[in-house]
Backbone as CSV, one residue per row, in Angstrom:
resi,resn,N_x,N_y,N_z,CA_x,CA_y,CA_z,C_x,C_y,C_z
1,UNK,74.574,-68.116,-6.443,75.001,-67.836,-7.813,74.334,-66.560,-8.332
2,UNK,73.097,-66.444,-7.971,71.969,-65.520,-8.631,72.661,-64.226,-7.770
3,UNK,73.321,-63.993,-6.517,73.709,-62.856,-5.766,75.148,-62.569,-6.333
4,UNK,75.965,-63.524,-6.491,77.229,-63.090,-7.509,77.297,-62.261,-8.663
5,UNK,75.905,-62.845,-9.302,75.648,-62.264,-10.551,75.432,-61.071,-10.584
6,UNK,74.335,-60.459,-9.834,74.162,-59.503,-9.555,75.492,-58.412,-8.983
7,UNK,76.082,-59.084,-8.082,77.284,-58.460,-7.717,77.847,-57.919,-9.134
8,UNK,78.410,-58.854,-9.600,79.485,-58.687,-11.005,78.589,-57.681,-11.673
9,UNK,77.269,-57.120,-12.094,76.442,-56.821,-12.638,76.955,-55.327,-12.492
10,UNK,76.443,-55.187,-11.108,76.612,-53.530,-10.321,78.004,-53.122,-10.622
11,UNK,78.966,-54.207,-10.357,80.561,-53.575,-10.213,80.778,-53.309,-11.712
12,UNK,80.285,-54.170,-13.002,80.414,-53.654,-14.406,79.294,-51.821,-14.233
13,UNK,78.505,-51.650,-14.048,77.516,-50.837,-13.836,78.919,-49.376,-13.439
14,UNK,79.080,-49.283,-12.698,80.152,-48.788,-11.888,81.334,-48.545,-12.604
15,UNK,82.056,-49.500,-12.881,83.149,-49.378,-14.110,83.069,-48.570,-14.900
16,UNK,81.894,-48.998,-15.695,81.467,-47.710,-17.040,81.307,-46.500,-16.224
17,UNK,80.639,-46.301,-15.064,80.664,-44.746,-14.934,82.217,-44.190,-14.697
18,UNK,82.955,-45.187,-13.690,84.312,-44.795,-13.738,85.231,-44.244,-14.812
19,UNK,84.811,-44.910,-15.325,85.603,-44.935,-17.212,85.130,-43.430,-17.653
20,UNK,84.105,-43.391,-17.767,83.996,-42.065,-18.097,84.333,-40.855,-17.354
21,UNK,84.328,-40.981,-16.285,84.707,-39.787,-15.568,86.465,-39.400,-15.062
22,UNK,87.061,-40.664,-15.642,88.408,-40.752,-15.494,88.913,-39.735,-16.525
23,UNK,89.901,-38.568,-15.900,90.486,-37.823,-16.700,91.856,-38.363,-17.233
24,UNK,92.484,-39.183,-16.483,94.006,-39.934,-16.933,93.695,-41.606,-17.806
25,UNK,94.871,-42.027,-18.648,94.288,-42.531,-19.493,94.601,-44.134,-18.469
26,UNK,95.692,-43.701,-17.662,95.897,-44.801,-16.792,95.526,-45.721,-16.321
27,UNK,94.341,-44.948,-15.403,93.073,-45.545,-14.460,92.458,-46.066,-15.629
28,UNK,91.952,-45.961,-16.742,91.011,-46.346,-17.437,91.528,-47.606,-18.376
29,UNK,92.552,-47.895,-18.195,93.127,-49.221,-18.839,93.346,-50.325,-17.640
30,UNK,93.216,-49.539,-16.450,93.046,-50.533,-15.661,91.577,-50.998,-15.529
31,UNK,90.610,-49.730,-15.478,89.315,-50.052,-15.810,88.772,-51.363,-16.829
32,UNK,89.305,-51.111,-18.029,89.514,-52.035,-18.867,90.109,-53.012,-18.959
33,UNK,90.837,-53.526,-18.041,91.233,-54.867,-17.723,90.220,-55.471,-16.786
34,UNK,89.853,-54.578,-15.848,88.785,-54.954,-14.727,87.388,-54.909,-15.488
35,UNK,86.938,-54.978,-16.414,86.013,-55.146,-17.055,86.174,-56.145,-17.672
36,UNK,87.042,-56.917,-18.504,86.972,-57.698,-19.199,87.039,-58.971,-18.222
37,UNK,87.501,-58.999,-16.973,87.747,-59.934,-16.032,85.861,-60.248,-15.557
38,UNK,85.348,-58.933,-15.476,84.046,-59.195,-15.090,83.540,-59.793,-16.578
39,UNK,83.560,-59.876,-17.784,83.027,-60.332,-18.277,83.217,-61.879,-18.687
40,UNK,83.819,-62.368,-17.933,84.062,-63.697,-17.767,83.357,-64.278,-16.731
41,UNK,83.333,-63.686,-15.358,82.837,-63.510,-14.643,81.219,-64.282,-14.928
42,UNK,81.166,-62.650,-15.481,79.191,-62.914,-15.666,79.244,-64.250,-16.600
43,UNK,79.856,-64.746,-17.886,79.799,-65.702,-18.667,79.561,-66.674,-17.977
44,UNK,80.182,-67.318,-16.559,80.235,-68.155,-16.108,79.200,-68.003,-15.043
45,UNK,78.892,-67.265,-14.514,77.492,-67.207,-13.732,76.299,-67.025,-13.810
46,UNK,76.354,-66.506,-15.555,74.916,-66.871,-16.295,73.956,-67.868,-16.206
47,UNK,73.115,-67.773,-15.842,72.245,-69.704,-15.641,71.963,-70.358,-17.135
48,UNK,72.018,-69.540,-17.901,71.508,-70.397,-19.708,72.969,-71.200,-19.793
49,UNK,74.537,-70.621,-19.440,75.298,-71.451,-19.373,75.345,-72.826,-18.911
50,UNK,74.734,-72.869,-17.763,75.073,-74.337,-17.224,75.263,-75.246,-17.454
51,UNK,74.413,-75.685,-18.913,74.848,-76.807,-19.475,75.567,-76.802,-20.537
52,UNK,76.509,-75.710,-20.804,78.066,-75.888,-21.433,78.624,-75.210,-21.001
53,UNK,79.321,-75.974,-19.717,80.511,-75.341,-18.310,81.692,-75.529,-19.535
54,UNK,81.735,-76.566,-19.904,83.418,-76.606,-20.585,83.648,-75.436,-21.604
55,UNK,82.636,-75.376,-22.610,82.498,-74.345,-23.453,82.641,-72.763,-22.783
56,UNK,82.242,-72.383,-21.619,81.943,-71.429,-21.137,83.315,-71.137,-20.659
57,UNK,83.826,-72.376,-19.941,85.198,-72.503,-19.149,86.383,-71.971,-20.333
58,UNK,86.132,-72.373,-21.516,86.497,-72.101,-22.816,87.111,-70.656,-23.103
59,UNK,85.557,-70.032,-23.168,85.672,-69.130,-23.827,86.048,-67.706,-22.704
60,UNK,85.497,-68.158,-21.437,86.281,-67.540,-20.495,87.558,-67.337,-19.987
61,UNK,88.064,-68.354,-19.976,89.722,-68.390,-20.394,89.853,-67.319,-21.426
62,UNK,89.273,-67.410,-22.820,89.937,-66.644,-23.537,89.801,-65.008,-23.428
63,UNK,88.327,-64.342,-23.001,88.419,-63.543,-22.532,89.099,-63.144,-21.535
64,UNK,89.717,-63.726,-20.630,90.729,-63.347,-19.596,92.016,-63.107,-20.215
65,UNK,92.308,-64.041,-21.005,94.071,-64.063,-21.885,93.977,-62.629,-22.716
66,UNK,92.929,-62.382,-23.690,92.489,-61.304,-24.400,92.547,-59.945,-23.962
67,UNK,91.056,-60.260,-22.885,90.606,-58.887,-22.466,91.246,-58.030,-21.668
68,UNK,91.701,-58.964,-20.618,91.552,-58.655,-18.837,92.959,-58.902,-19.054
69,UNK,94.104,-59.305,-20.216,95.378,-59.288,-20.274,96.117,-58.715,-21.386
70,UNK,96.068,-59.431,-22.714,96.598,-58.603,-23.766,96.575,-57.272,-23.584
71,UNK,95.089,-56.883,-23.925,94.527,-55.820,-24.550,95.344,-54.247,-23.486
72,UNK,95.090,-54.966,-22.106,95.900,-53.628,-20.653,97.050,-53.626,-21.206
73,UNK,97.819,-54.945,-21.452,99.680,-54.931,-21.791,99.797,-53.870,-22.838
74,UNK,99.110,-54.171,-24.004,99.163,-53.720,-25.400,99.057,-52.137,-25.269
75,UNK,97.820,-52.164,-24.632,97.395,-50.446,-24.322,98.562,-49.596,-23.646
76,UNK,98.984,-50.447,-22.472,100.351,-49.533,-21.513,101.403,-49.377,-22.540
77,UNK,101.558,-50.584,-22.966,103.114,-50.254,-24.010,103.064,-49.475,-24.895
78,UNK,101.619,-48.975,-25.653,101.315,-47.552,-26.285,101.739,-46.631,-26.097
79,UNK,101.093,-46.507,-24.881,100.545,-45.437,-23.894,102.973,-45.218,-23.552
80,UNK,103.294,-46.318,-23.224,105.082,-45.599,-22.616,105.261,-44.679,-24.157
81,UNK,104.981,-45.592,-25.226,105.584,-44.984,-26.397,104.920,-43.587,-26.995
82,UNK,104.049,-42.998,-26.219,103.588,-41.728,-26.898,104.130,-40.540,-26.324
83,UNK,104.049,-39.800,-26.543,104.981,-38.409,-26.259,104.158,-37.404,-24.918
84,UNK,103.167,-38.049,-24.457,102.660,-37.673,-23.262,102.822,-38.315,-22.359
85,UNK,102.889,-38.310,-20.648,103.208,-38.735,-19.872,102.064,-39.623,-19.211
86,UNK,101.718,-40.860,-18.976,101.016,-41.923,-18.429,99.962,-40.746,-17.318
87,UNK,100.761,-40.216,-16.663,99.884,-39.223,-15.459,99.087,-38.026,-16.293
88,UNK,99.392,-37.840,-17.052,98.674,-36.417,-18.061,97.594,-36.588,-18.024
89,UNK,96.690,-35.469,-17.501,95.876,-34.900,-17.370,94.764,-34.954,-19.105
90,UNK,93.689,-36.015,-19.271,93.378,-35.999,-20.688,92.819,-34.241,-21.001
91,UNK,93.142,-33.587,-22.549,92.446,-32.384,-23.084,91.183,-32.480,-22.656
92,UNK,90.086,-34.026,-22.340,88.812,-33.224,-22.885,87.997,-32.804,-21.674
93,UNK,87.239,-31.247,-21.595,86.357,-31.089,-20.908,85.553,-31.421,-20.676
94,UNK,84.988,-32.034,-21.327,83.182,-32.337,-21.364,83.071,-34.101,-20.514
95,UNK,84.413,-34.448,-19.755,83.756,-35.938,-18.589,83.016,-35.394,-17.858
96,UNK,82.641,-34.246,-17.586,81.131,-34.303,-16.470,79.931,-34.561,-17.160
97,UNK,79.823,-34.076,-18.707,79.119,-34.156,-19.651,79.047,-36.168,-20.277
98,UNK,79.987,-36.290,-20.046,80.379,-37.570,-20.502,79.631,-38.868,-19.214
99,UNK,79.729,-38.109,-17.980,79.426,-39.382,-16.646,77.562,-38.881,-16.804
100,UNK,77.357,-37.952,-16.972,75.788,-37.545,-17.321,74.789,-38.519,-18.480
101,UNK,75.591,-38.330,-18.862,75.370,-39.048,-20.447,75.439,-40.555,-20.033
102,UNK,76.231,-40.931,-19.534,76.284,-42.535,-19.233,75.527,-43.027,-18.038
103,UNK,74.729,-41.723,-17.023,73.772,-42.489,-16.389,72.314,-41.825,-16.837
104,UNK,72.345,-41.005,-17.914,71.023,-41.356,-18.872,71.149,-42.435,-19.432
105,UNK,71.959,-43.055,-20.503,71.954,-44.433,-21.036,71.820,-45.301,-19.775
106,UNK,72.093,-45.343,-18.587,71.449,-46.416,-17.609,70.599,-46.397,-17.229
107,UNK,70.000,-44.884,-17.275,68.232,-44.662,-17.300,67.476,-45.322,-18.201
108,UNK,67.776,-45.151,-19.474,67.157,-44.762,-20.400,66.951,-46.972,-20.843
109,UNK,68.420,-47.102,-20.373,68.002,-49.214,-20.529,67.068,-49.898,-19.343
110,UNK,67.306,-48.880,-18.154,66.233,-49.629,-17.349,65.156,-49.626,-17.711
111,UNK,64.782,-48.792,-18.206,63.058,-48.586,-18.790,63.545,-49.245,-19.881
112,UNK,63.663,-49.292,-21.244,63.805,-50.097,-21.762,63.595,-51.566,-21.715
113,UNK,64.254,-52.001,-20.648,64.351,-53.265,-20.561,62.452,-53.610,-20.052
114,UNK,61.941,-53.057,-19.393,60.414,-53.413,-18.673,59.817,-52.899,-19.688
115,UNK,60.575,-52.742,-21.203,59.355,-52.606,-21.884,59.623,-53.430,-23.395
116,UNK,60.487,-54.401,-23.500,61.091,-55.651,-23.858,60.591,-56.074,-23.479
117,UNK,59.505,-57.203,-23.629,59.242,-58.166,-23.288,60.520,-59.910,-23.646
118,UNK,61.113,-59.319,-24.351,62.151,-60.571,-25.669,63.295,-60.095,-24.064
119,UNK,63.613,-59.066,-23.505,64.732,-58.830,-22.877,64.170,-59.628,-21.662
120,UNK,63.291,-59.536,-21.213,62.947,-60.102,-19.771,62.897,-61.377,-19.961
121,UNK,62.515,-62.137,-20.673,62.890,-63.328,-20.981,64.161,-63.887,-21.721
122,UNK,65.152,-63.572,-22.062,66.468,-63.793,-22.286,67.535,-63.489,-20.893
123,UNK,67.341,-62.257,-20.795,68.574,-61.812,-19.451,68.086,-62.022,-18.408
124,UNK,68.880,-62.175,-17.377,68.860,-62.211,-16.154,68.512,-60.605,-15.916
125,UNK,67.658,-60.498,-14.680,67.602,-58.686,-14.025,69.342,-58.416,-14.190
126,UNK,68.810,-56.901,-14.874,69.860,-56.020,-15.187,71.109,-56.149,-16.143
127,UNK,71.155,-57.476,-16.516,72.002,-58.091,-17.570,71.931,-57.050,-18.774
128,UNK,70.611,-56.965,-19.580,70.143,-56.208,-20.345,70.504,-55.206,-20.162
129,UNK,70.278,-54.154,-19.193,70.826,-52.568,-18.773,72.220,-52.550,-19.014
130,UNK,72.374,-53.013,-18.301,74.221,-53.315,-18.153,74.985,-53.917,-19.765
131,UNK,74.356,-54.309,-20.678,75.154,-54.728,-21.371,74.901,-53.140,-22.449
132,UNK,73.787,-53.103,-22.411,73.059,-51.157,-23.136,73.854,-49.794,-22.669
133,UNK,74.221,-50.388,-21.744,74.987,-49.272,-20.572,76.401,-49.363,-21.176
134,UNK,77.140,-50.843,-21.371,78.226,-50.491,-21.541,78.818,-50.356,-23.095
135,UNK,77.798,-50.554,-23.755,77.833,-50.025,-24.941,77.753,-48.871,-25.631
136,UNK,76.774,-48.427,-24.586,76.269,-46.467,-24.831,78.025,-46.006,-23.538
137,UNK,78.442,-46.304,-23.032,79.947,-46.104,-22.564,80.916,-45.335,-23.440
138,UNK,81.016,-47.223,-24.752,82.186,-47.036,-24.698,82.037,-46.246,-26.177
139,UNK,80.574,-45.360,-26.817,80.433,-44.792,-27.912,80.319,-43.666,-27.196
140,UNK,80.789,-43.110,-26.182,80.566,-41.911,-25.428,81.941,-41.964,-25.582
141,UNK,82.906,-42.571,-24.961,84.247,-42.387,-24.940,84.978,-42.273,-26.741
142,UNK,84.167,-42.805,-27.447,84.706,-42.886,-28.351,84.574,-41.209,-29.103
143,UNK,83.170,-40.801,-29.161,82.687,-39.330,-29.711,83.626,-38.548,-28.951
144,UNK,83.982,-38.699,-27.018,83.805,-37.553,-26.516,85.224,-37.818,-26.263
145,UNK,86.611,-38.049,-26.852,87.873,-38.463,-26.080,88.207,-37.808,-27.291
146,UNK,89.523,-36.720,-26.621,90.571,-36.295,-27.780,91.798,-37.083,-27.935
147,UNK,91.512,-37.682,-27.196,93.153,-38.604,-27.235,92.702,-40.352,-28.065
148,UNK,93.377,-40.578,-29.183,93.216,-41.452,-29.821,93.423,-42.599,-29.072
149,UNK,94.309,-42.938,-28.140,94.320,-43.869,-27.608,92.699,-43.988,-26.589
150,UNK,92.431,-42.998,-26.103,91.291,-42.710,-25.267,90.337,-43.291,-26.210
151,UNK,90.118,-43.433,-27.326,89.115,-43.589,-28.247,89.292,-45.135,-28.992
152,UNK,90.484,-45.521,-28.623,90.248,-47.196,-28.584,89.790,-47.888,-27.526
153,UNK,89.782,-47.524,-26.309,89.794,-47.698,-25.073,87.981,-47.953,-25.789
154,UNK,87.558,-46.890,-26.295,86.223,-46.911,-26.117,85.636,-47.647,-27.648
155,UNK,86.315,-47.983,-28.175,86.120,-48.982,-28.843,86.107,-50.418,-28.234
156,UNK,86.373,-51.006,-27.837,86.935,-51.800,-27.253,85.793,-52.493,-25.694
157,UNK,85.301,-50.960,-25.041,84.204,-50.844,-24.125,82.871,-51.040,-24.856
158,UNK,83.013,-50.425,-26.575,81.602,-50.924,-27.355,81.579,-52.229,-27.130
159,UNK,82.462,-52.706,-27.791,82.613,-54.215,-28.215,82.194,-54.924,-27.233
160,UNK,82.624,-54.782,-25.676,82.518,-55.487,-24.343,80.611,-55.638,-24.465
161,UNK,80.453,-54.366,-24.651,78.951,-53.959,-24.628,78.207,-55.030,-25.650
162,UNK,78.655,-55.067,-26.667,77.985,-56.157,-27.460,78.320,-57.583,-27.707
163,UNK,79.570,-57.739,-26.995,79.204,-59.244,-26.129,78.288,-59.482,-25.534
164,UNK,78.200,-58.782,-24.175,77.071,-58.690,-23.451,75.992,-59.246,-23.588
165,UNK,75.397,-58.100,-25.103,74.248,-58.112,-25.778,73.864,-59.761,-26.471
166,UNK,75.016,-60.489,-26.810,75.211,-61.699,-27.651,75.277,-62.962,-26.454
167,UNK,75.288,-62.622,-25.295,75.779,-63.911,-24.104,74.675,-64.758,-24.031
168,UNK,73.577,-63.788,-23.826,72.368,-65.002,-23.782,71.902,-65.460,-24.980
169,UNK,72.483,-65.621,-26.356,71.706,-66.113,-27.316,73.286,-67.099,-28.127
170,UNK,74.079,-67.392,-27.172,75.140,-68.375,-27.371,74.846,-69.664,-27.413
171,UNK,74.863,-70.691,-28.265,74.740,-72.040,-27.820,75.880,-72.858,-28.099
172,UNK,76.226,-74.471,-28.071,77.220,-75.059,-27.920,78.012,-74.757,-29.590
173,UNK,77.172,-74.796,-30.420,77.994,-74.529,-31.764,78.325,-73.038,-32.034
174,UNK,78.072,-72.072,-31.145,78.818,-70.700,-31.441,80.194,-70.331,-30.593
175,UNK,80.266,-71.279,-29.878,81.890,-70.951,-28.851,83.347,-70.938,-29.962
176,UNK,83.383,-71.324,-31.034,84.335,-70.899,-32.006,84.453,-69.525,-32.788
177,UNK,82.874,-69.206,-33.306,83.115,-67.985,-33.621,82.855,-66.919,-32.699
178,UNK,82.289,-66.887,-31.487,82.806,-66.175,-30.494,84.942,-65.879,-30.196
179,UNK,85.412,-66.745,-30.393,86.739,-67.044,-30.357,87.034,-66.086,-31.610
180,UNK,86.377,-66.415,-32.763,87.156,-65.925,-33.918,86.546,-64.145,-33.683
181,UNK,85.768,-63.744,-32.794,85.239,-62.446,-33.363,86.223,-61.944,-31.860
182,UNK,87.067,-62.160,-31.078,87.712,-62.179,-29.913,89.089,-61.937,-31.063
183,UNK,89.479,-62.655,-31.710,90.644,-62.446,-32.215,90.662,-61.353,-33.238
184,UNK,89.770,-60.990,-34.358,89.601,-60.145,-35.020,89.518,-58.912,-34.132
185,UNK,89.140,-58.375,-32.878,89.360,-57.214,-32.099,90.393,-57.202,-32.137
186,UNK,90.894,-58.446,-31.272,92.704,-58.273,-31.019,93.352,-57.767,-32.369
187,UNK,93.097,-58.499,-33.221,94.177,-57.436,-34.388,93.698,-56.514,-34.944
188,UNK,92.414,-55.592,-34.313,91.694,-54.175,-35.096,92.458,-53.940,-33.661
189,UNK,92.674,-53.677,-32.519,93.239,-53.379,-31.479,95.026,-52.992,-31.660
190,UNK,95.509,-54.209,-32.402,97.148,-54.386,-32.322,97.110,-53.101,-33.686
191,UNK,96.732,-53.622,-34.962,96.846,-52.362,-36.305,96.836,-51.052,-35.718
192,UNK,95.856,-50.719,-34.622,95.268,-49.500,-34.061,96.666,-49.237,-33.443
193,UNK,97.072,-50.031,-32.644,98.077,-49.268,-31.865,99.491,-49.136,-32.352
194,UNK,99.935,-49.762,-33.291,100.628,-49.543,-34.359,100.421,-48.304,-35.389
195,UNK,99.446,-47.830,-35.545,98.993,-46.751,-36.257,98.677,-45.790,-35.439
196,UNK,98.833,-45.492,-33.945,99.218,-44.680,-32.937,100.490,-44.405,-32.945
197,UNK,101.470,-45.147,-33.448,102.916,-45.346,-32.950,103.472,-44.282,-33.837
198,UNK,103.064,-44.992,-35.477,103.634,-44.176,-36.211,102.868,-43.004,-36.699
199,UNK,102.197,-42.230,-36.142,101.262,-40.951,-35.902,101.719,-40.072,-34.519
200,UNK,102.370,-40.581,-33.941,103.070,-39.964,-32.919,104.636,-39.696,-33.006
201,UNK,105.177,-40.348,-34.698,106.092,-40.687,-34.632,106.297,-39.340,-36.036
202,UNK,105.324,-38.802,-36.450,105.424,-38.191,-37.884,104.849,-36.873,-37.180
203,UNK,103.706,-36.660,-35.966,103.395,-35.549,-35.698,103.670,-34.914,-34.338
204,UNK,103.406,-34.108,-34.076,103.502,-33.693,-32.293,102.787,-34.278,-31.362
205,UNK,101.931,-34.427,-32.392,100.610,-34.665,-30.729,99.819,-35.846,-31.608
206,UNK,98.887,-36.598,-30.402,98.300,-37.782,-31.026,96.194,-37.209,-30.937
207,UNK,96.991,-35.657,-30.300,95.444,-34.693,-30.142,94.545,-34.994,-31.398
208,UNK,93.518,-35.840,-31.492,92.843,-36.033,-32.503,92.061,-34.197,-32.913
209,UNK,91.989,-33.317,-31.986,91.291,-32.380,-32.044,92.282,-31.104,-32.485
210,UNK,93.263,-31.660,-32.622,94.484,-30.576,-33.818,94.081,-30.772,-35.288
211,UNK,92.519,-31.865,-35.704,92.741,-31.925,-36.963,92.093,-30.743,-37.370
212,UNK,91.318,-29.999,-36.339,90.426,-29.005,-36.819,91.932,-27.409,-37.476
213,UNK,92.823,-27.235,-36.971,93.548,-26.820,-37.916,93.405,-26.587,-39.054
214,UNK,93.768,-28.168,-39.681,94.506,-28.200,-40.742,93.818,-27.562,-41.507
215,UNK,94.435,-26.790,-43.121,94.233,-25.749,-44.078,94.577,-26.576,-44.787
216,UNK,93.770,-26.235,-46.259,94.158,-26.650,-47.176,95.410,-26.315,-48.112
């Protein structure tokens, strides 16, 4: 169990660097389905879980229906409806700047974490890094993405990140509002992409970095 964990650990570890260094918005919604699948994953191979499998079984289900399903569907059917092509090449330069940046934040939580004493006793090795990691991700994608959809993506990678942060301090009476803070994404997620639709639908481009233009 303890070598699974770890597995799922590294392959989230990995993801986030992927994510960032992905120039198409494609790969990175698949990224984001394959992340949310690992975070079910780890839920269920956590050892503080063990003694609420059903609850866990629960709420893992729902992250799978959510994360690792809605959220990819929702994102692609955006993504047909915008006026750029699924294969397009994203505007922003700075993903080498962006994959740099995300393995200082994996630097910067490993030390961290050996100097937590509250972290070494809550997480499992590397749980902690990894959940710091994919939080400092998906606020990298969010600053450093010109493409609005690119910048929910990384909303969305915060959020993953601060699950994470919240897994080991779950007990049997928080598996509902875990549920309810799962559904409130989903509809800051659905508004979002609805308000992509009709912003692509009034302007040319969904280039968040055309706002520097505008004149008064």
């Amino acid at each position: 169990m303890s070598l699974l964990l770890q597995i799922a650990i590294v392959l989230l570890l990995l993801g986030n660097l992927a994510m960032l260094a992905a120039r198409r918005l494609e790969p990175r919604i698949t990224l984001v389905a394959l992340q949310g699948a690992l975070l079910a994953a780890l839920l269920l191979l956590a050892p503080h879980n063990g003694g609420h499998l059903l609850h866990s079984l629960l709420l893992a289900a729902a992250i799978i229906a959510i994360k690792a399903v809605s959220f990819p569907l929702l994102l692609r059917r955006t993504l047909r409806k915008v006026s750029f092509t699924p294969h397009a090449v994203s505007a922003s330069k700075d993903h080498k700047f962006a994959v740099l940046a995300g393995m200082a934040g994996l630097i910067f939580s490993l030390w961290l974490e050996t100097r937590l004493p509250l972290a070494q006793a809550l997480y499992p090795p590397l749980l902690f890094p990894a959940a710091l990691t994919t939080l400092f991700a998906g606020l990298i994608m969010v600053v450093g993405r010109n493409r609005a959809l690119g910048q929910v993506m990384g909303y969305l990678v915060a959020e993953n990140g601060i699950f994470l942060l919240s897994m080991p301090l779950m007990v049997e009476s928080s598996t509902w509002f875990e549920l309810s803070l799962l559904l409130d994404v989903f509809v800051a997620v659905f508004v979002m992409g609805i308000a992509i639709n009709h912003i692509n639908e009034t302007f040319e481009s969904i280039d968040v970095g055309r706002f520097c233009s505008l004149r008064d």
